[in-house]
C-alpha positions as MATLAB code, in Angstrom:
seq = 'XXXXXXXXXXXXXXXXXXXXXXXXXXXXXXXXXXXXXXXXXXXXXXXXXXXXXXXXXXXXXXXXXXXXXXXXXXXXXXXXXXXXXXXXXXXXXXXXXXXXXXXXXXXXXXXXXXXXXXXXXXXXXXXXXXXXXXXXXXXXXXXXXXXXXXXXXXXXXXXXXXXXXXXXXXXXXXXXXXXXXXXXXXXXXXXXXXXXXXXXXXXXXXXXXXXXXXXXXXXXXXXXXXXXXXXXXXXXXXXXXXXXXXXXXXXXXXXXXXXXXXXXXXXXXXXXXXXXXXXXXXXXXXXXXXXXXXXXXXXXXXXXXXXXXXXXXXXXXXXXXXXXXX';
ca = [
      -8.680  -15.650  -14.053;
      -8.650  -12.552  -11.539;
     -10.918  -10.078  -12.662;
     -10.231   -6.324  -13.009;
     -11.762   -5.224   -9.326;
     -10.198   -9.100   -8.046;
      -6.481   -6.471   -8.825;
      -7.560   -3.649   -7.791;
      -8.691   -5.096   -4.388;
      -5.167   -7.032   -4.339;
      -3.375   -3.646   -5.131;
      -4.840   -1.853   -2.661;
      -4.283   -4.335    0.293;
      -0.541   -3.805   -0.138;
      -0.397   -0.321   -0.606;
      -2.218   -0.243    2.873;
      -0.466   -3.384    3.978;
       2.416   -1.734    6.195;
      -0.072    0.953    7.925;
      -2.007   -3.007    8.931;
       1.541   -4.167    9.985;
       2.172   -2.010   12.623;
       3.556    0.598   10.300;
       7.241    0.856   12.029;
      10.143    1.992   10.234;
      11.324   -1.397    9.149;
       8.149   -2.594    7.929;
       7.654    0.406    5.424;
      12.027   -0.650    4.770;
      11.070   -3.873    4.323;
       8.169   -3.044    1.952;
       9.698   -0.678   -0.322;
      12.888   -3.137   -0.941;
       9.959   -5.730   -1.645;
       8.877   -3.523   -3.863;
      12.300   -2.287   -5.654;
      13.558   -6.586   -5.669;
      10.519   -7.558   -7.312;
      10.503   -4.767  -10.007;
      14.211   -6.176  -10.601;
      13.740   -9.293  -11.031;
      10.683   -8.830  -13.219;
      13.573   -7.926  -16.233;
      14.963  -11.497  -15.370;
      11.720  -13.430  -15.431;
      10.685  -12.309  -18.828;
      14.032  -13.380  -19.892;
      13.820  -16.757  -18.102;
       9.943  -17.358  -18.285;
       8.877  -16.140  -21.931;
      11.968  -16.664  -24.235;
      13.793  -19.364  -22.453;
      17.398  -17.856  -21.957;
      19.126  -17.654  -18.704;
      20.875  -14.430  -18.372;
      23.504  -13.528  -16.046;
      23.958   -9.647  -16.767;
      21.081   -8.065  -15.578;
      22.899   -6.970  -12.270;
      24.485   -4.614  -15.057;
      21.337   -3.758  -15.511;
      20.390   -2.205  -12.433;
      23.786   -1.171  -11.681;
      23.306    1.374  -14.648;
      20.018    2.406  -13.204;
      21.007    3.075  -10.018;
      24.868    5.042  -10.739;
      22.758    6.860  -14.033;
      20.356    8.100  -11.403;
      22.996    9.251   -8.617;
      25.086   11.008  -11.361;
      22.184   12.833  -12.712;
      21.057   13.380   -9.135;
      23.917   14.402   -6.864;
      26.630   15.532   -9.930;
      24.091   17.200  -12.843;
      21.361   18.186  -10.766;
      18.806   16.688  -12.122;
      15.218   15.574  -11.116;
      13.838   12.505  -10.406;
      11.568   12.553  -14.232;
      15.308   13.376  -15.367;
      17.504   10.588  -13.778;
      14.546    8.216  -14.564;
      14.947    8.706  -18.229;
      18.427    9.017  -17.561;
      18.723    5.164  -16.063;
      15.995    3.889  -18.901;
      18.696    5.149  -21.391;
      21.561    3.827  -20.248;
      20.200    0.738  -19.746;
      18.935    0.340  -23.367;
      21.804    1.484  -24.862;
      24.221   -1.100  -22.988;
      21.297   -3.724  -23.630;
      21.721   -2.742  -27.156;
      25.114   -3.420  -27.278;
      25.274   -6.719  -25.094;
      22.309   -8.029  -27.457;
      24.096   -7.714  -30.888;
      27.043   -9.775  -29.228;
      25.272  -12.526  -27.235;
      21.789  -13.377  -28.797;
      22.820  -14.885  -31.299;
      24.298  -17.252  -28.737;
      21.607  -20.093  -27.142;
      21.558  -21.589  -23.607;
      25.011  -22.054  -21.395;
      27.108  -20.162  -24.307;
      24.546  -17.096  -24.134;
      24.636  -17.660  -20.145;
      28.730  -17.424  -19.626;
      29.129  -14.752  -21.651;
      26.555  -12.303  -20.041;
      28.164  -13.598  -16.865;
      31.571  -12.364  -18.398;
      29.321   -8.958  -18.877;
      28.571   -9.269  -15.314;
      32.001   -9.646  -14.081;
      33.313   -6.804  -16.464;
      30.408   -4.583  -15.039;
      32.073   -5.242  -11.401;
      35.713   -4.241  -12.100;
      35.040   -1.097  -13.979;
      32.166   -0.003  -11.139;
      34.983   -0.708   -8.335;
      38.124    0.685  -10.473;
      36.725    3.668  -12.222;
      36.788    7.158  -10.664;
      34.060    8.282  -12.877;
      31.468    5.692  -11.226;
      33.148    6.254   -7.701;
      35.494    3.765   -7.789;
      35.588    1.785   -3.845;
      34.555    4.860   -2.398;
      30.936    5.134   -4.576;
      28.765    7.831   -5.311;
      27.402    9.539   -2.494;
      25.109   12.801   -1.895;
      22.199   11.418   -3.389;
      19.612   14.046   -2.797;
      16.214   13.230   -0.807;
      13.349   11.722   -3.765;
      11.195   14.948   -4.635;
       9.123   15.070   -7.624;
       5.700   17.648   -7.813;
       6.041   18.624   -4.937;
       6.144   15.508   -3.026;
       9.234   14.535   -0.847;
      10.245   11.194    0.883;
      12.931   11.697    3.309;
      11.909    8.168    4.503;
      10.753    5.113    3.753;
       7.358    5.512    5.003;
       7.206    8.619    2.596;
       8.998    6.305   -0.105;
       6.730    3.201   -0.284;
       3.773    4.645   -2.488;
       6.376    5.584   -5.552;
       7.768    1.636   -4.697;
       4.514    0.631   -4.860;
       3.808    2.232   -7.874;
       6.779    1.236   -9.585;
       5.666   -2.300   -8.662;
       2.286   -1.694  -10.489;
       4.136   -0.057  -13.613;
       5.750   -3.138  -13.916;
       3.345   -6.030  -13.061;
       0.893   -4.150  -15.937;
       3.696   -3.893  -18.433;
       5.178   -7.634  -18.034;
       1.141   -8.663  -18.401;
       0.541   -6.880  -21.324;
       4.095   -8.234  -22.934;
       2.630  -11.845  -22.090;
      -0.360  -10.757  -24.527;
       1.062   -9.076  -26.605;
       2.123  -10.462  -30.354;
       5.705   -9.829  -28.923;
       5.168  -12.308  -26.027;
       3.312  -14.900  -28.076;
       6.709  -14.921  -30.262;
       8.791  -14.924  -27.910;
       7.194  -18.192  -26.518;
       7.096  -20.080  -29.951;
      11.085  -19.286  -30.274;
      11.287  -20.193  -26.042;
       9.175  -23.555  -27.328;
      10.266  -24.810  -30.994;
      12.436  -22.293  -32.594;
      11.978  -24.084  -36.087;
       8.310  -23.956  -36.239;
       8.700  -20.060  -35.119;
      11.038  -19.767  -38.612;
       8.690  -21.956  -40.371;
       5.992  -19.006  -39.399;
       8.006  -16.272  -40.519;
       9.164  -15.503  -36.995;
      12.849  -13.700  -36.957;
      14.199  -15.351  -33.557;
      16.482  -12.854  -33.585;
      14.633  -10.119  -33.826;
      12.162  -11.406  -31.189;
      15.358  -11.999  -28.911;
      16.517   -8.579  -29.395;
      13.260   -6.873  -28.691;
      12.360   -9.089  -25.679;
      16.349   -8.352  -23.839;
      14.884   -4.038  -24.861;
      11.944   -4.164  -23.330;
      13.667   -5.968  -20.065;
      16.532   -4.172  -19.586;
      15.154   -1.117  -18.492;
      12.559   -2.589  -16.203;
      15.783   -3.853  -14.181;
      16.946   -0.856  -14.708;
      14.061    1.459  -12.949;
      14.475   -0.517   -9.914;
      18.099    0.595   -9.511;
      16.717    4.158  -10.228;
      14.518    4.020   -7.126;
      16.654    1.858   -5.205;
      19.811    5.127   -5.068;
      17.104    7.311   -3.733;
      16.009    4.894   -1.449;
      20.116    3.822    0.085;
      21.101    7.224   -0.803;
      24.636    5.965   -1.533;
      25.744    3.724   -4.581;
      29.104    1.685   -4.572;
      30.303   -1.259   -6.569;
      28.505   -3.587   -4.198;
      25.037   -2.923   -6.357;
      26.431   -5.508   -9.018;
      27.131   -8.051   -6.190;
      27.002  -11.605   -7.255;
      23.840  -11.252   -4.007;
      21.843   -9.383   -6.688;
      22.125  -11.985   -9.433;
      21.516  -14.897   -6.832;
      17.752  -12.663   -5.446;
      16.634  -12.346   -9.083;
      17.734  -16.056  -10.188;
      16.014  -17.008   -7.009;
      12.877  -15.267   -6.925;
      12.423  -16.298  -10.494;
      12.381  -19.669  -10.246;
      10.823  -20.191   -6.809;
       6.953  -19.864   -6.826;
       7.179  -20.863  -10.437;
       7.536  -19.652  -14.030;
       5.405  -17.158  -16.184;
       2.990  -16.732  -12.997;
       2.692  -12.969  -12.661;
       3.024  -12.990   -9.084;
       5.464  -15.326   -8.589;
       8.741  -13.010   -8.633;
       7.143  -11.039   -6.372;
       5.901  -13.535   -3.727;
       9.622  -14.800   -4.478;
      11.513  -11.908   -2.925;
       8.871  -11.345   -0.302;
       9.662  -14.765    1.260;
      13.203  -13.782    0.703;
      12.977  -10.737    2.400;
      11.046  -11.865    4.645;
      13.626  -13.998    5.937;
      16.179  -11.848    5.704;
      14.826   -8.970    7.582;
      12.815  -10.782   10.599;
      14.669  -14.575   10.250;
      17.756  -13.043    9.963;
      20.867  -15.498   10.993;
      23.530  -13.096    9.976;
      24.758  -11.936    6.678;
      26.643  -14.841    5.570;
      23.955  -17.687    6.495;
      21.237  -15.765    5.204;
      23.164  -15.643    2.362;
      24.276  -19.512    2.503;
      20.164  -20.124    2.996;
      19.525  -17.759   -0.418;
      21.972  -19.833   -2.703;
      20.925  -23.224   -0.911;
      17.248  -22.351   -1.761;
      18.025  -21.937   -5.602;
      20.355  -25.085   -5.822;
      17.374  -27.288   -3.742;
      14.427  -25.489   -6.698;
      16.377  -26.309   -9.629;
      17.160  -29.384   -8.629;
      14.082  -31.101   -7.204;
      11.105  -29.006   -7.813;
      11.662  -27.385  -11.851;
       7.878  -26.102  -11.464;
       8.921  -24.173   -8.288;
       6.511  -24.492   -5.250;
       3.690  -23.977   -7.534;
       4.235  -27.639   -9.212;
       3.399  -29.871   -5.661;
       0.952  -27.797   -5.094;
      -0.996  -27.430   -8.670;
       0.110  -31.630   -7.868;
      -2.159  -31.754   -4.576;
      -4.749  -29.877   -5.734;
      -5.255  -31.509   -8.999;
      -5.375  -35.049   -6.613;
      -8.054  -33.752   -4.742;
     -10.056  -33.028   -7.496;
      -9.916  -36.440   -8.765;
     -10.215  -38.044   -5.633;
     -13.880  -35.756   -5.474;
     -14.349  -36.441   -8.709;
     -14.215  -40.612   -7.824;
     -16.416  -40.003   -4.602;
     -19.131  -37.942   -6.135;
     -19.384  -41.350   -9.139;
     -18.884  -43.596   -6.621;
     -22.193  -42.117   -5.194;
     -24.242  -41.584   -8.054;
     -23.684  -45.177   -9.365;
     -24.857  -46.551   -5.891;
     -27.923  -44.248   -5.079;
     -30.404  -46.504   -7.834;
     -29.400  -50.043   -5.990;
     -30.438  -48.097   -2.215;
];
């Protein structure tokens, strides 16, 4: 178990981490959509990890983050504090509603009907003239809170980056939290969780609350960062990066979604093989996981490792059963 200075070290090498890099305008780009990705898909891996439900609306998620912040911002005037609370609201509210409907649902049932959600969220983003329509929200004014402004990315990263601490200490403290440990015995045997007095409905309820708006921050940060929202920010792309940075390290490993999207990133920015293929590559990547490696990248190599312990393990009695006969 990393210890409390083991983080703080780790924290501090990325915030630095660009500056080390070269610091060019695409690194600090790359780093702060790193940032924003991961912080997204942390709402999907509580979801996915803890209780056990795949769920295909949390593009909705941090569509409503993202147009509550560039209403507040470029059509109300307000702040970024403001459109913050703004785009946690809206989030929980539509969470709310979505929840009552679907959780009493389990597994694919739950799963096509927050994609349904999904697909609704699309049409209305791209058809109504209150959210833009095709033509989006634009005038987005520069990020300024206290005093501090980021015209640019550079200036950007350190709210990214502490967005991306925000969340990585709230998803930890859900997975320790009484919450978390119920929301695992429903994920694992949802009769012995009844047996113990557990409401699994209840515990899905507050679990979808307290990852909605996570999702939902990211989109808040991620309108001041593009400076223009359209319908394209509940892209089927979105759903696909979450999905795949979820799964691809492996499950309930804090890191993990956001070593996911850094590969993916990664790739995308300096591997690039145009938009299509990179896409192709994303959605190939997630098929190949799922299929043949459930445990994510993490299983073969927790696999290896374990084998080399035993095979040390072997040598070293081997040895010691041999030394008295020498």
């Amino acid at each position: 178990m990393l210890t409390p200075l083991s983080w703080l070290t780790g924290l501090g090498l990325i915030l630095v981490a660009p500056a080390l890099l070269g610091g060019s305008g695409a690194v600090y780009s790359a780093f702060v959509l790193i940032a924003i990705f991961a912080v997204m898909s942390y709402g999907l891996d509580v979801i996915i990890s803890d209780l056990g439900e795949v769920s295909l609306a949390h593009p909705v998620f941090f569509a409503a983050g993202a147009y509550a912040s560039a209403i507040g911002s470029s059509r109300w005037g307000f702040d970024p504090i403001t459109t913050l609370l703004l785009a946690i609201a809206a989030a929980t509210i539509i969470a709310t509603g979505i929840g009552i409907v679907t959780l009493r649902m389990r597994e694919f049932v739950f799963s096509l009907v927050t994609y349904a959600v999904t697909v609704v969220g699309m049409t209305l983003a791209a058809n109504w003239s209150f959210l833009g329509g095709s033509d989006g929200i634009t005038g987005i004014p520069v990020f300024k809170i206290f005093g501090y402004s980021a015209q640019t990315d550079r200036e950007l990263w350190p709210v990214a980056w502490l967005l991306l601490v925000v969340a990585l200490y709230l998803v930890r403290c859900f997975r320790r939290s009484r919450l978390g440990q119920e929301a695992m015995t429903v994920h694992l045997n949802p009769r012995l969780a009844t047996m113990s007095g557990i409401d699994p409905h209840r515990v899905r309820i507050q679990v979808f609350l307290f990852s909605a708006p996570i999702t939902a921050v990211a989109g808040w940060l991620y309108s001041y960062q593009r400076a223009y929202i359209s319908a394209d920010v509940v892209d089927m792309y979105f759903l696909i990066l979450m999905l795949t940075a979820v799964v691809l390290i492996g499950r309930r490993i804090l890191l993990a979604p956001l070593i996911g999207v850094a590969l993916i990133l990664c790739q995308e920015k300096f591997l690039s093989f145009g938009g299509y293929v990179d896409r192709i590559i994303l959605g190939s990547v997630l098929i190949v996981v799922l299929s043949f490696m459930p445990r994510g990248l993490a299983g073969p190599v927790s696999d290896v490792l374990r084998w080399l312990k035993y095979r040390a393990q072997n040598i070293k009695t081997y040895t010691s059963k041999k030394e008295p006969h020498q």
